[in-house]
C-alpha positions in Angstrom: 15.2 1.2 13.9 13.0 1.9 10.9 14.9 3.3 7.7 12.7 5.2 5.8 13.5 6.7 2.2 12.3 10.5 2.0 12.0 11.5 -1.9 10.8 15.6 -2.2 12.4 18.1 -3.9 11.2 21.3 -2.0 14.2 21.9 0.6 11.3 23.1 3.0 8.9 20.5 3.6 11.6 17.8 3.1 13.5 19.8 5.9 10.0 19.6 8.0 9.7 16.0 7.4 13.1 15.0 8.4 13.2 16.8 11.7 10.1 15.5 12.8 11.1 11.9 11.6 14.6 11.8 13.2 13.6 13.2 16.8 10.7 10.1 16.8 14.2 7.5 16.0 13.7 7.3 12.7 16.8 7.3 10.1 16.0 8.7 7.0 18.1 9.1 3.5 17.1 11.3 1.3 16.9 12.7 -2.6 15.7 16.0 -4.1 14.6 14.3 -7.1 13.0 11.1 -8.7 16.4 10.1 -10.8 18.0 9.6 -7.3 15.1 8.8 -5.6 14.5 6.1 -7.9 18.1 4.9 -7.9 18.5 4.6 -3.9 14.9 2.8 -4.2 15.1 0.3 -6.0 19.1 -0.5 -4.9 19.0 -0.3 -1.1 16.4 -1.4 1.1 13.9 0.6 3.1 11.0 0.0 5.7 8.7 3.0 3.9 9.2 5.3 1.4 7.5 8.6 1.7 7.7 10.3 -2.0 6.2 13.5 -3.4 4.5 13.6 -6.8 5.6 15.9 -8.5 9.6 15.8 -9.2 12.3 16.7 -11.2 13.8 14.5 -13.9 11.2 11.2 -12.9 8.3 12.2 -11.2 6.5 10.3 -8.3 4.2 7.9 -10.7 6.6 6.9 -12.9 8.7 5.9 -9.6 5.8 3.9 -8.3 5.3 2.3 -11.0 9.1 1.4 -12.0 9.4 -0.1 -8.4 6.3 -2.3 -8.7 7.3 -3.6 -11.8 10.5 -4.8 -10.2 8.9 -6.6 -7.8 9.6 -3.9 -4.7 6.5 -4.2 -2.0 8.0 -1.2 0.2 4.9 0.4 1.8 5.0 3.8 0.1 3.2 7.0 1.4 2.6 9.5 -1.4 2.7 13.1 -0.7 1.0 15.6 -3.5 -0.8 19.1 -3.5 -3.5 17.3 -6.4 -6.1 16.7 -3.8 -9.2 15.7 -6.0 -10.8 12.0 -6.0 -8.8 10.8 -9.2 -5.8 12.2 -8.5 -5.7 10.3 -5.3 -7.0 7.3 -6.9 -4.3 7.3 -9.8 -2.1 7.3 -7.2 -3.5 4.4 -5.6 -3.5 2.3 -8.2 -0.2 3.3 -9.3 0.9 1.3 -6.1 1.1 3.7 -3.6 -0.2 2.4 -0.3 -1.5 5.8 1.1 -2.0 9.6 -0.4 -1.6 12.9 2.0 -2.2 16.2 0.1 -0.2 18.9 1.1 -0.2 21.3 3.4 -0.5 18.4 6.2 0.5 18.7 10.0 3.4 16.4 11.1 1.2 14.6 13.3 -1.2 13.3 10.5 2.1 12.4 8.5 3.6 10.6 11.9 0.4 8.7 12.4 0.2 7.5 8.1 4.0 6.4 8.8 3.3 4.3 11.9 0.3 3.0 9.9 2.9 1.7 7.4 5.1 0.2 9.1 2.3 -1.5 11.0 1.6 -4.0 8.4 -1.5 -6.4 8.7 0.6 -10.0 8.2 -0.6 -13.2 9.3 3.2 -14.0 10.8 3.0 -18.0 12.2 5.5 -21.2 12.0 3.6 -22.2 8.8 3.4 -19.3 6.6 1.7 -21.2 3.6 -2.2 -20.5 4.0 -4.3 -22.4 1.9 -8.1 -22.1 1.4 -9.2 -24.2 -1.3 -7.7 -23.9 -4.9 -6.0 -20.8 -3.1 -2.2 -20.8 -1.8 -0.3 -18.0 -0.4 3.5 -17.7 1.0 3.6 -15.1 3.5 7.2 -15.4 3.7 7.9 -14.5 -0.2 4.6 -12.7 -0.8 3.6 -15.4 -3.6 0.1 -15.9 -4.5 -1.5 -19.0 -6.6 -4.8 -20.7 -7.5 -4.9 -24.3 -8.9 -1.5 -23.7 -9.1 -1.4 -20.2 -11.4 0.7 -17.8 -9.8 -1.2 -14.5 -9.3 1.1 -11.1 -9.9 -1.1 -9.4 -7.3 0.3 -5.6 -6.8 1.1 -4.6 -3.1 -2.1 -3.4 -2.0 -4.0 -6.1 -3.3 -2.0 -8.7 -1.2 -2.4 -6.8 1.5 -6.3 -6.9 1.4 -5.9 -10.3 0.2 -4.5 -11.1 3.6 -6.7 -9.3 6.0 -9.6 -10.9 4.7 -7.7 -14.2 5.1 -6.7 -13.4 8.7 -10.5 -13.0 8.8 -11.9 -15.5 6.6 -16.0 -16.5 6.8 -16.7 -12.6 8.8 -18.1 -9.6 7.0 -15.4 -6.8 6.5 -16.9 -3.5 6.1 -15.2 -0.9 3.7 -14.6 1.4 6.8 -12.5 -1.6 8.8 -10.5 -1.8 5.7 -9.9 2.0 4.7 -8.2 1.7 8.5 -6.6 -1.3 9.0 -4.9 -1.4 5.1 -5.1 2.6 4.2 -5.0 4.2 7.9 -7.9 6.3 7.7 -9.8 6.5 10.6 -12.5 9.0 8.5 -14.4 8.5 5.7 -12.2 10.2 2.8 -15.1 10.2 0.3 -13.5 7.9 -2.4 -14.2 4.5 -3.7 -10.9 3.1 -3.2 -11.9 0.1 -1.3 -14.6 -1.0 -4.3 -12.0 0.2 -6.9 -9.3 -2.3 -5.2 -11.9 -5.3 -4.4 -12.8 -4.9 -7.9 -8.8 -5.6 -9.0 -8.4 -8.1 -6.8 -11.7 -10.3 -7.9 -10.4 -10.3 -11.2 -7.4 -11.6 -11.0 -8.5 -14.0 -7.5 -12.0 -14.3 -9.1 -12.5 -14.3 -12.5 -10.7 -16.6 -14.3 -12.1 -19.8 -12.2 -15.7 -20.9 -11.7 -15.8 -20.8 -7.9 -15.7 -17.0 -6.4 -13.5 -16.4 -3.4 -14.6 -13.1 -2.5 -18.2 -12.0 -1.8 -20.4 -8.4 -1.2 -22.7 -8.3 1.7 -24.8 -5.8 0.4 -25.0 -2.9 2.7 -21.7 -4.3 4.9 -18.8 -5.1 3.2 -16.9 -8.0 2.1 -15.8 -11.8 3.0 -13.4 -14.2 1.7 -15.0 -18.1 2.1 -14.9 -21.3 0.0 
């Protein structure tokens, strides 16, 4: 059974979510604000963590960002009523895996959850994949080239790993706003560039051979 961490401070909509949650078998805990929220977080161990924005006493970014400092990967859905292009991007890079502005229907928040949970891991007996000067533990989520370790923040990896799990084939944005955000629409963002771009500089950037490539006009691929 997936335990999932609910942090919102309106009684209403975290009432809402909870219902819904529980008759579908989830188990939920919950906390009406980010002090809590941020305590149960970081201390007890969850499969998602859906969390509003704006809070009392820590709000939703600083929480994000306090958990990914600590080293915490749980998928995290972020719920907010600041709908425009860079306030869904701040939130993205913040570390938040997804972004739902309120109101939303409890089918769209359903189907983001189950997108969460359904993480994109390449699961085998060996879980070190190499490719080239690049090594990466699926089992502790450590990345390195030519032996640097590579702090690589929880989205990152995951892109990281789908275009592994897919190595030498073109990737277009739209495959990979679905498979690692859960759209299935175009949102009208440039979060997919904005995350590529991250995670060239740390994969890329520092060593003369590049990883990652553009196909101009389709997407992205990962080859030696």
């Amino acid at each position: 059974m997936s335990r999932i961490l609910l942090i919102e401070d309106d009684r209403e909509v975290s009432g809402f979510i909870r219902k819904g949650l529980e008759e579908q078998g989830y188990q939920l805990e919950s906390a009406d604000n980010g002090e809590d929220g941020l305590f149960l977080a970081s201390t007890e161990s969850f499969s998602a963590i859906i969390l509003d924005r704006m809070l009392p006493k820590v709000d939703g970014i600083k929480i994000l960002k306090a958990l990914r400092s600590l080293g915490n990967k749980t998928p995290v859905l972020l719920l907010s009523a600041m709908a425009t292009v860079d306030d869904r991007v701040d939130g993205l890079q913040a570390g938040a895996d997804d972004y739902l502005t309120k109101p939303f229907s409890f089918r769209e928040l359903q189907a983001r959850v189950s997108v969460l949970l359904r993480r994109p891991l390449v699961l085998a007996e060996d879980h070190m994949i190499q490719m080239d000067d690049l090594n990466v533990d699926t089992l502790s989520h450590k990345v390195s080239r030519q032996g640097d370790p590579l702090e690589l923040k929880p989205t990152e990896y995951r892109i990281l790993l789908f275009l592994l799990q897919h190595r030498g084939e073109v990737i277009s944005r739209t495959l990979l706003l679905e498979q690692i955000w859960g759209y299935h629409f175009d949102p009208q963002t440039n979060v997919v560039d904005v995350h590529i771009s991250k995670l060239r500089n740390k994969l890329d950037k520092p060593y003369d051979k590049q990883l990652i490539h553009t196909v101009r006009g389709s997407g992205y691929k990962i080859e030696a």
